[in-house]
C-alpha positions in Angstrom: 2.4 -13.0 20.5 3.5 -15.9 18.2 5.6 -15.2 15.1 4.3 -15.9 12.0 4.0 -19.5 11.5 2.9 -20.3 8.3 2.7 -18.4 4.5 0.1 -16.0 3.6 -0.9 -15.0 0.3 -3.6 -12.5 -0.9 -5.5 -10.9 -3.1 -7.4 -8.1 -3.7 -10.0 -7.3 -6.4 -10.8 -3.2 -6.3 -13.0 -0.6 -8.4 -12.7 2.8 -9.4 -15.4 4.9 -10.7 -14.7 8.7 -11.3 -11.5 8.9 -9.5 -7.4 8.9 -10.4 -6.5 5.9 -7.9 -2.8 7.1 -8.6 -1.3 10.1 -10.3 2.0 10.1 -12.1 3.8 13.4 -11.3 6.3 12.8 -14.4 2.9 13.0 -16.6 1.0 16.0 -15.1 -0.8 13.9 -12.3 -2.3 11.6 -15.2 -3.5 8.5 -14.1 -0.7 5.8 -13.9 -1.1 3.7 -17.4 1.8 1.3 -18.4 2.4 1.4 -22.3 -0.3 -1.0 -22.9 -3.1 1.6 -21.8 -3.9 -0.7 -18.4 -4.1 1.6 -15.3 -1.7 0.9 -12.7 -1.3 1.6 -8.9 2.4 1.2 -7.4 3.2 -0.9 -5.1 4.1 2.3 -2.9 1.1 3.8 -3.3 -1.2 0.6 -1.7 1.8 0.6 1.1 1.1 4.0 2.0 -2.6 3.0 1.9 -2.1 0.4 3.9 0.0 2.7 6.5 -2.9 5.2 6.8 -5.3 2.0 7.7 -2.9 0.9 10.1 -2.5 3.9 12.1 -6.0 4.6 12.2 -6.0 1.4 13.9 -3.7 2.9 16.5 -0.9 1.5 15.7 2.8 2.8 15.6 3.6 3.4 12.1 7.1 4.8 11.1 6.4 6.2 7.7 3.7 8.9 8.3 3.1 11.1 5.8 3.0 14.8 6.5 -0.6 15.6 7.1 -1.3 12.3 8.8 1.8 12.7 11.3 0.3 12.3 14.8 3.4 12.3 16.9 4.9 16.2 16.3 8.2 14.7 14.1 8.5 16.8 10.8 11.2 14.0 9.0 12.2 10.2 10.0 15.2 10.8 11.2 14.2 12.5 14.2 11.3 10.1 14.7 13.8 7.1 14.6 16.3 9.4 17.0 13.4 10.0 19.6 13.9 6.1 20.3 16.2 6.4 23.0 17.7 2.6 22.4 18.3 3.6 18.9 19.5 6.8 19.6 22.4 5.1 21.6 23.3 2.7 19.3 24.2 5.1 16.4 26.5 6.8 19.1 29.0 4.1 18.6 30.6 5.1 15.1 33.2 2.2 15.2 30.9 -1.0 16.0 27.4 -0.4 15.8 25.2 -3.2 16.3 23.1 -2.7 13.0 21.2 -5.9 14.1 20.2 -4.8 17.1 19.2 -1.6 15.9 17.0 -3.3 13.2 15.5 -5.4 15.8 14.6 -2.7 18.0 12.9 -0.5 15.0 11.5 -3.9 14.2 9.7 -4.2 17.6 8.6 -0.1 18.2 7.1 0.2 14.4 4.6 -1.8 12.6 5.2 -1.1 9.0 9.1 -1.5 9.6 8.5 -5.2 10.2 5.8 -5.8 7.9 7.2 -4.0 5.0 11.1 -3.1 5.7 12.5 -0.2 6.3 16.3 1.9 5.4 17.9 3.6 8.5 20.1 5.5 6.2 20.2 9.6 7.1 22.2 12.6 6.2 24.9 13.1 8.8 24.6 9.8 9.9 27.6 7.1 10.1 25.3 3.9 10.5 23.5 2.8 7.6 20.9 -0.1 8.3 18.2 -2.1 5.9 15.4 -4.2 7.2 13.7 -6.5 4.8 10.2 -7.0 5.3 8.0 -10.1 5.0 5.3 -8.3 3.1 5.5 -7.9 0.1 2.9 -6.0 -2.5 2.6 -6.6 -6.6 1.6 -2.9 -8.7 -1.9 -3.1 -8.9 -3.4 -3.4 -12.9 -6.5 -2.7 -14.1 -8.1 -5.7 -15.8 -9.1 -3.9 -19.0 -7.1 -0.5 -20.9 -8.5 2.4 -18.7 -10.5 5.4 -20.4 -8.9 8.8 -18.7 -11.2 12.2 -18.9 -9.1 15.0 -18.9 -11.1 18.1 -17.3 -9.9 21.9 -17.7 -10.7 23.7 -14.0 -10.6 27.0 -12.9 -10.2 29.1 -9.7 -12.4 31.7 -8.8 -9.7 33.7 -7.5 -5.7 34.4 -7.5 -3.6 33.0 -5.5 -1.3 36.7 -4.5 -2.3 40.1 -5.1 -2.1 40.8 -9.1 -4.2 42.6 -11.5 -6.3 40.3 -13.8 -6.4 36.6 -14.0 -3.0 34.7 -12.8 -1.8 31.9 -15.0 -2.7 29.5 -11.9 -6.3 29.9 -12.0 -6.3 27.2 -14.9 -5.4 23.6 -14.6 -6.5 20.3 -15.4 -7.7 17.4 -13.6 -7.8 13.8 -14.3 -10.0 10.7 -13.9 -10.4 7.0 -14.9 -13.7 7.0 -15.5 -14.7 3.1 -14.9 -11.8 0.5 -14.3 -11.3 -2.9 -11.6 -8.1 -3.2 -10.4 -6.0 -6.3 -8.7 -3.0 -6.9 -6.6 -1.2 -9.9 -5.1 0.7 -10.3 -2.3 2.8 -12.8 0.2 4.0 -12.6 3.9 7.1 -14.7 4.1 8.0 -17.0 7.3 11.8 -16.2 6.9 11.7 -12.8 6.9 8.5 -12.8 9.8 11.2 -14.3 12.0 13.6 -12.0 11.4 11.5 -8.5 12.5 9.6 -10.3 14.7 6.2 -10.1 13.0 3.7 -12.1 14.7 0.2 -13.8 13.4 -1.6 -11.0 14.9 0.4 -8.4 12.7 -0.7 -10.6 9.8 -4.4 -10.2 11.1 -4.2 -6.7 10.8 -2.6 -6.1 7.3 -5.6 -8.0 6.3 -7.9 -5.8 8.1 -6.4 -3.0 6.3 -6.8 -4.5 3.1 -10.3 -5.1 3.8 -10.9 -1.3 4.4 -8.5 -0.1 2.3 -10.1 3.1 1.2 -11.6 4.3 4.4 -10.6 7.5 5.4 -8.8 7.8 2.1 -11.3 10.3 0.4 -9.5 13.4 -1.5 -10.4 15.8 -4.2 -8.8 13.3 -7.1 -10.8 10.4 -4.6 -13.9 11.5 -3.5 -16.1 9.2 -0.9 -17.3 5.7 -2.5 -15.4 6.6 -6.2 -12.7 3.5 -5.5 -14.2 0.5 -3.1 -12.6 -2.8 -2.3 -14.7 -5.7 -3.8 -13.7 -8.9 -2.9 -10.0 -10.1 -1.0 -8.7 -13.7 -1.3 -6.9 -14.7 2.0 -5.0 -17.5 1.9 -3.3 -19.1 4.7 -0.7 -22.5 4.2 -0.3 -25.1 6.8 3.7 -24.5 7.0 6.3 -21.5 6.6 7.2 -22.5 3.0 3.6 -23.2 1.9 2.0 -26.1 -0.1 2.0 -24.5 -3.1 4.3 -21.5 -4.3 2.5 -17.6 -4.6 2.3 -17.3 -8.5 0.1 -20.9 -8.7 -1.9 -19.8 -5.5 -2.3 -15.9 -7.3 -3.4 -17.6 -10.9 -6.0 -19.9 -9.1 -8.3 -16.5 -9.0 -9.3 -15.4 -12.5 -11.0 -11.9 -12.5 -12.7 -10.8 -15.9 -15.0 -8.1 -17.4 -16.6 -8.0 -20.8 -15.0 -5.4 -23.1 -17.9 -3.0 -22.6 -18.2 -3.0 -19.3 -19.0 -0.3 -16.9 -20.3 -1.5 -13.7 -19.1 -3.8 -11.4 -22.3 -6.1 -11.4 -20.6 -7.0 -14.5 -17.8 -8.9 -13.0 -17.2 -12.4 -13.2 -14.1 -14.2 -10.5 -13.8 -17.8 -10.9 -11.7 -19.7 -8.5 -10.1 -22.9 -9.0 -9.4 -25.3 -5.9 -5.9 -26.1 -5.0 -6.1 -29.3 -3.1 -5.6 -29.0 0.7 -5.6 -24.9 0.1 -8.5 -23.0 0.2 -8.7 -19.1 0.6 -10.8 -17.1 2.9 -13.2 -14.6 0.9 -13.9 -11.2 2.2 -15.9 -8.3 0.7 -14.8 -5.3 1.1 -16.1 -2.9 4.1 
């Protein structure tokens, strides 16, 4: 497999329609809304979005979240220390060879050399950082997003108690109609140093593409957020023809002020000479 050869930059265009794409836990699970009132989704979030895609792909994924965890490892520490290689090389407290071990997490784990990755654990002597070639913007919504605000109810206690518990009664939260976009690069420089090839890049698109399959939850049910349209572009050198922010403003994604439905969207591109993107609708 070849190391990445040449810049990538990206785009993606999503919807949500009756869902909360990304609750804040500092504001009671609210939808995440900068101070402007336009919906947000952290960068974190569409990484760990992103993750899920990938290992549904089969691929060895470092970061897996609890209920997704497929190899029996309850924290990252002890999935990192089940690596034998790496296991050795934090044995030697007075030289370690951080490089090495970032190469080697580089090489067993997908998202560590796409996105980066801290080897930094309690009782732990070596402390390593891995930068990552990919890197995500915060998804905003193109318009300030209307949130409904819901009062639910269970049907039952949760322990033994006479009468109605205060946790039968909580709220839930949706954006009722927004579209959403995020940018993105994969840098040459930092490719070369974790090893990640042009057939990694081939798959973070592929996740992007399907971004919200097998995402479906109570606060996202089935077909409430779909991916609408991603912008793939791919330069003829590592450091690119044209820099990321003039390639992300050549896509201009807009929606009347009453809008409601995504048939209502308008993206216009404009052609950057010797540059053009490849166009994918979502899946």
């Amino acid at each position: 497999m070849t190391v990445l050869n040449k810049k990538i930059d990206f785009a993606v265009v999503f919807s949500v329609i009756n869902a909360n794409p990304n609750g804040d836990p500092l504001n009671g699970n609210r939808p995440r809304q900068n101070f402007d009132g336009f919906g947000e989704v952290s960068d974190v979030c569409l990484k760990r979005k992103i993750r899920n895609r990938l290992q549904d792909m089969g691929e060895s994924i470092f970061v897996q979240s609890d209920e997704r965890a497929t190899d029996g490892f309850k924290s990252l520490k002890d999935r990192a220390d089940s690596v034998s290689e790496l296991a050795a090389l934090k044995k030697d407290k007075k030289n370690p060879d951080t490089a090495l071990y970032a190469s080697r997490a580089s090489q067993e784990w997908l998202d560590v050399r796409a996105f980066g990755q801290v080897f930094a654990f309690s009782g732990d002597t070596l402390s390593v950082g891995v930068r990552g070639p990919v890197s995500i913007h915060p998804a905003i919504s193109l318009q300030p997003i209307n949130v409904t605000s819901t009062q639910i109810t269970k049907s039952v206690n949760s322990v033994t108690k006479d009468g109605k518990s205060s946790d039968t009664m909580g709220m839930k939260h949706r954006v009722d109609f927004g579209v959403y976009q995020f940018r993105g690069s994969i840098n040459t420089q930092l490719a070369e140093k974790t090893g990640f090839t042009n057939e990694d890049a081939q798959k973070i698109k592929d996740a992007l593409i399907t971004l919200f399959e097998n995402d479906a939850s109570s606060a996202r049910p089935d077909g409430s957020m779909e991916v609408l349209k991603v912008y793939w572009w791919e330069h003829d050198s590592k450091m690119g023809q044209y820099s990321s922010a003039k390639v992300h403003r050549s896509v201009q994604v807009s929606l009347p002020d009453d809008a409601s439905t995504v048939e209502q969207l308008t993206i216009t591109h404009t052609e950057l000479d010797g540059l053009t993107p490849t166009i994918y609708d979502g899946k």
